[in-house]
N, C-alpha and C positions, 0 to 999 in steps of 0.2 A: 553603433553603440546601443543595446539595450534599454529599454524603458526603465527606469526604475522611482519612476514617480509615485509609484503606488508605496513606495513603503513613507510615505511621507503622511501615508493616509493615517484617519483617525482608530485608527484599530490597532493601530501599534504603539510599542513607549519606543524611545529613543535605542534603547538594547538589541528591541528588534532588526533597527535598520543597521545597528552595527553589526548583527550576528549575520545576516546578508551577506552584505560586503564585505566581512572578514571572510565566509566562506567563497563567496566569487573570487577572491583571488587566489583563496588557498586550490580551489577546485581547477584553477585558469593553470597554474603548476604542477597538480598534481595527477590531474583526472585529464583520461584521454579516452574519445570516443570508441578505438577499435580495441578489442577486446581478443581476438583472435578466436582460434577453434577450439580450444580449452574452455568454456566458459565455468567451469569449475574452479579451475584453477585461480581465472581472474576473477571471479566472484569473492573469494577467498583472501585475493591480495586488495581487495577493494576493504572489504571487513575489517584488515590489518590495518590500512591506510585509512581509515574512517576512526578508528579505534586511538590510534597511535595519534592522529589530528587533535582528539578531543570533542570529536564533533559525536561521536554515540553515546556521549553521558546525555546529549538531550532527548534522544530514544528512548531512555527509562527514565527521566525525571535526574535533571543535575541535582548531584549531591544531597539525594535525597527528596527533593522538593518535588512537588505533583508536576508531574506530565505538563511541559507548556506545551497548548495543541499551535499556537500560532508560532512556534518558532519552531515545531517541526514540520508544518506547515513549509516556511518559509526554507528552511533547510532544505525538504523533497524537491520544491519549488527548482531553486538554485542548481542542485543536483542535477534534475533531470533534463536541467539546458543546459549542461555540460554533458552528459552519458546515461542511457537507461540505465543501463546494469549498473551505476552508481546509486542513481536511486535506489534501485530495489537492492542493492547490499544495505543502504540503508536502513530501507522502511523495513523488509522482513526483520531488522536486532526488534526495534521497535514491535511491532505488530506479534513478532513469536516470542518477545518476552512480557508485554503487554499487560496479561493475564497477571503475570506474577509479580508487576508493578502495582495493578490496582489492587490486588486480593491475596495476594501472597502472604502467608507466615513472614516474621521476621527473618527462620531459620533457612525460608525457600530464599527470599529476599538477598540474603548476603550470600548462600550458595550460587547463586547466578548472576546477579545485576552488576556486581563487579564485572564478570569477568565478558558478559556481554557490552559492557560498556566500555573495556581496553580490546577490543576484539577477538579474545580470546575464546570467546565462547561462541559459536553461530546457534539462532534462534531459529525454530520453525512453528507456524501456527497450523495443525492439524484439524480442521472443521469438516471439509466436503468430504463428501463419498460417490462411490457411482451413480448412488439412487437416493442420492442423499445432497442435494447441492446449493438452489434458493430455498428449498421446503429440507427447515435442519432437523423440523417435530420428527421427520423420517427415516433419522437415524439409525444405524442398524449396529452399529460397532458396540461392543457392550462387553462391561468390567464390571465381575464377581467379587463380593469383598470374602476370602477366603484369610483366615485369622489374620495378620497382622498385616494382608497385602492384598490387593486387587491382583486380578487376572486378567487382562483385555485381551478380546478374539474380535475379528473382524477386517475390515479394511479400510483407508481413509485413500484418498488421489483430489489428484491436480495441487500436491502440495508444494509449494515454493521452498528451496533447499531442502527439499527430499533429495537426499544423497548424501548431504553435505553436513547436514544439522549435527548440530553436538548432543542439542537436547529437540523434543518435542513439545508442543503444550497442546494435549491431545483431549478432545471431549468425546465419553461415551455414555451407553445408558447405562446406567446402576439401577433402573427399576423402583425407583423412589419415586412415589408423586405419577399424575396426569394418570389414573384407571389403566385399566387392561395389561396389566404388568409392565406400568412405566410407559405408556405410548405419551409419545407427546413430549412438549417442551419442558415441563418439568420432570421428564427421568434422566436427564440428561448432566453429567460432571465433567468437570477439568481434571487432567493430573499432567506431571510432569514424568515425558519417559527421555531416559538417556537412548542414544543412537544404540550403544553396546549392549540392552537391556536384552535377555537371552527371550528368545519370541520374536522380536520386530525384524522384518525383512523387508528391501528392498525389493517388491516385486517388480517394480518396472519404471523405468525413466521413460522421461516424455519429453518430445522434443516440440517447439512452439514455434511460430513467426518470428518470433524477438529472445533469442537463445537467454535462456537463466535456468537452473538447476533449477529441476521438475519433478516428480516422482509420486507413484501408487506405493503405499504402504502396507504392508500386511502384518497383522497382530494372530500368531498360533499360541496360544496358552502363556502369553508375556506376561510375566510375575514382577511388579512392581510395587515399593513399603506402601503402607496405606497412607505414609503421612508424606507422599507425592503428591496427594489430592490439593486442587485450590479449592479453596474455599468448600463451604458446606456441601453434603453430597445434596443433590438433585437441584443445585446453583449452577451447574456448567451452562446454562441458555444465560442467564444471568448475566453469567461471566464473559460469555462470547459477545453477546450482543454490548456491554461496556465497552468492551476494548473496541470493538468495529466501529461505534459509533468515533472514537478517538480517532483510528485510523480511516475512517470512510472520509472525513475532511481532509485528508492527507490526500488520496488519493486525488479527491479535485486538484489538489495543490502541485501534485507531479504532472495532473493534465495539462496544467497552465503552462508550467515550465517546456513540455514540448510543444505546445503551440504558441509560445511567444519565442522559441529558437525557430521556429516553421515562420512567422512574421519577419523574424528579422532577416532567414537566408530569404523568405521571398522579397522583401524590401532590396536589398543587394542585388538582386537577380533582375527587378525592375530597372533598376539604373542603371545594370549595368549592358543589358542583352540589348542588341542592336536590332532593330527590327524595321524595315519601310521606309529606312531613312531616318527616324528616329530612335527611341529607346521605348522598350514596353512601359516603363512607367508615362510616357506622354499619352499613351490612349487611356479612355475614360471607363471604357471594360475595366483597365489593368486598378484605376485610381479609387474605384467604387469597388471590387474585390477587396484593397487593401484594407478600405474604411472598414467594409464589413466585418473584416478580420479583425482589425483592430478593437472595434466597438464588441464585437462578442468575446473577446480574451477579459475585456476590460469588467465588464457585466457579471461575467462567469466567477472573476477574483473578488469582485463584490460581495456574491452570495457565497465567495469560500471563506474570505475571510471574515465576514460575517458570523457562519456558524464556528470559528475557530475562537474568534472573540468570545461569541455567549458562551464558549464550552469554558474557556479562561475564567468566567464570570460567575461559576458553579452550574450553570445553569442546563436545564435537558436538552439536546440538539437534533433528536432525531429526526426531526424534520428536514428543520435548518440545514444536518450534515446530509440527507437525503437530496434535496434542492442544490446544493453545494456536486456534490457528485452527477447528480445527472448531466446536469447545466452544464459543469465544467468537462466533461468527458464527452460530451457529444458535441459540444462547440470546439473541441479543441482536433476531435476528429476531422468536422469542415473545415476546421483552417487549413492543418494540412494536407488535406485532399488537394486544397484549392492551392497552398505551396505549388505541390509538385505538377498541379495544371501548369502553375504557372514555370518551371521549369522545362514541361514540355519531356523530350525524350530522355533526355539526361536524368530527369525526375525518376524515372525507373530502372535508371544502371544500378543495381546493387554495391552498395557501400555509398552511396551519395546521401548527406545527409537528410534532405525531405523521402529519402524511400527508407533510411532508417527509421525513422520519426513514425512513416507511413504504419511499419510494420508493429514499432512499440505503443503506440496509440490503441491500436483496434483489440489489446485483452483488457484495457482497461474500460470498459462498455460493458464488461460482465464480471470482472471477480472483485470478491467483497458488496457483493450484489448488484446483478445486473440492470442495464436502466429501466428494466420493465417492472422489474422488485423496488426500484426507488420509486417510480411512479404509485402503484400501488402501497408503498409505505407511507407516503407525501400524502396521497387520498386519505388514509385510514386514520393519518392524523387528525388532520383537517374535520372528520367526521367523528371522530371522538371529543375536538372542543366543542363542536358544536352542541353533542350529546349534552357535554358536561354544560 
């Protein structure tokens, strides 16, 4: 049986622990680890199934109300100890419609948030580029305002439901702000492009250790209304960096969720494997493994829920959600490393689940910033209060 002592902790109201536990069971019914070779397709019926649950009004802010970071938080959480690919059907509604929660028109507002909220609609966050990926000032992809519509040329990749997305929420330079025609982080905007919008092509899927709809984007002369734009032009860094900071805590939170399913098959695996006469859990190798595991899943939910509280609380987290992600994505990496140590051979047959875990673990150490970008963001804080 799963731990779930933590939601008892002080960083939650009582809602919280209900919205848990109502989803562990609804997920324990409806969410199943394999996914098959379509990962499209079940990505899609995951969206549907997320949608149709009620569980994606909390991705945009239920019924209006701001973004709760700890209960999507807690949602990823739950998710991703049940299936990757359910997380991330999740977190991408979230994360690609993000933008247009926090900053959106009223007009963008009711054109999308509905429909990503009954599933209707699949969300994509367009940020990276080839030459473009922790350093965003580098940006190359750039939108003309030609009378009453931008023009985007360019390319974006490594984006999550590239393929699949209905809509994009895509940042380019507009040339406003930061010298030398817009270099830098403020020449940079939001807008929203449809999948169908005449210009955008799918130049290329990409396939990953942990199968999810992947894809490079290509922008040839996409004409898009002007009033797709979020928020003000040369606000897209702005705008990026909001939403991430929302979503960067998320991400700790889906780290948790598979390294406390990595604790629990390897707890199972200790009492159960026969070894020397005994059981692997009687050796002290096996018993000081598990503490360690234990004690860093525990540490890691600390500083996530931590930063998900102050964000609750109006407060700036970039630090906090920085600390929060590092910590929880590289501890949750050694847990299940050490899982599937302790599985031994079996650990490494494909489809087992510590070699699952294995494989969904290691992109979360780099996207949405990698941990050598949260170190250095952690730093830069730290030395700006000092400043101040």
């Amino acid at each position: 049986m799963a731990d779930r002592d933590y939601l008892d902790w002080p960083f939650f109201e009582p809602r919280h622990k209900a919205l848990a536990l109502q989803l562990d069971a609804w997920a324990a019914e409806h969410i199943h680890q394999r996914h098959g070779s379509d990962v499209d397709a079940a990505c899609r019926a995951l969206v549907a199934q997320l949608g149709q649950g009620g569980w994606l009004h909390h991705a945009i802010g239920a019924g209006g109300a701001p973004i709760d970071t700890r209960a999507i938080c807690l949602i990823r959480e739950t998710l991703a100890r049940h299936a990757g690919l359910a997380d991330f059907a999740f977190a991408m509604q979230g994360l690609g419609s993000g933008a247009i929660s926090l900053f959106g028109t009223e007009a963008q507002q009711e054109a999308w948030l509905p429909r990503v909220a009954s599933g209707a609609a699949i969300a994509a966050f367009a940020l990276s580029e080839p030459q473009a990926g922790s350093d965003v000032a580098a940006m190359q992809c750039a939108a003309s305002l030609d009378g009453d519509s931008y023009v985007l040329d360019g390319e974006k990749t490594w984006i999550s439901n590239g393929g699949i997305a209905d809509f994009y929420v895509v940042f380019a330079r507009t040339g406003s702000g930061g010298g030398e025609g817009g270099r830098g982080a403020k020449g940079i905007s939001a807008f929203i492009v449809e999948a169908d919008a005449p210009g955008l092509s799918i130049a290329e899927r990409i396939d990953v250790i942990a199968p999810h709809p992947l894809a490079r984007l290509r922008f040839d002369g996409c004409r898009i209304p002007a009033a797709n734009r979020i928020g003000e032009e040369g606000q897209g860094f702005k705008v990026a960096m909001a939403t991430l900071d929302v979503f960067r805590t998320s991400v700790a939170a889906a780290s948790l969720g598979f390294a406390r399913r990595a604790l629990d098959e390897a707890l199972q695996r200790a009492r159960q494997r026969a070894m020397f006469g005994k059981t692997l859990a009687d050796f002290q190798l096996t018993q000081a493994k598990l503490a360690e595991m234990a004690t860093g899943i525990d540490a890691a939910a600390l500083l996530t829920y931590r930063a998900a509280w102050l964000r609750d609380q109006g407060r700036r987290v970039t630090k906090e959600a920085a600390m929060a992600k590092l910590s929880a994505t590289e501890t949750a990496q050694q847990v299940i490393d050490a899982a599937v140590q302790m599985f031994g051979g079996q650990g490494v047959v494909s489809g087992e689940t510590v070699e699952t875990l294995y494989r969904e673990i290691r992109a979360l150490r780099i996207y949405e910033g990698a941990s050598e970008v949260q170190l250095l963001i952690i730093a830069r804080e730290l030395l700006a209060g000092d400043a101040a």
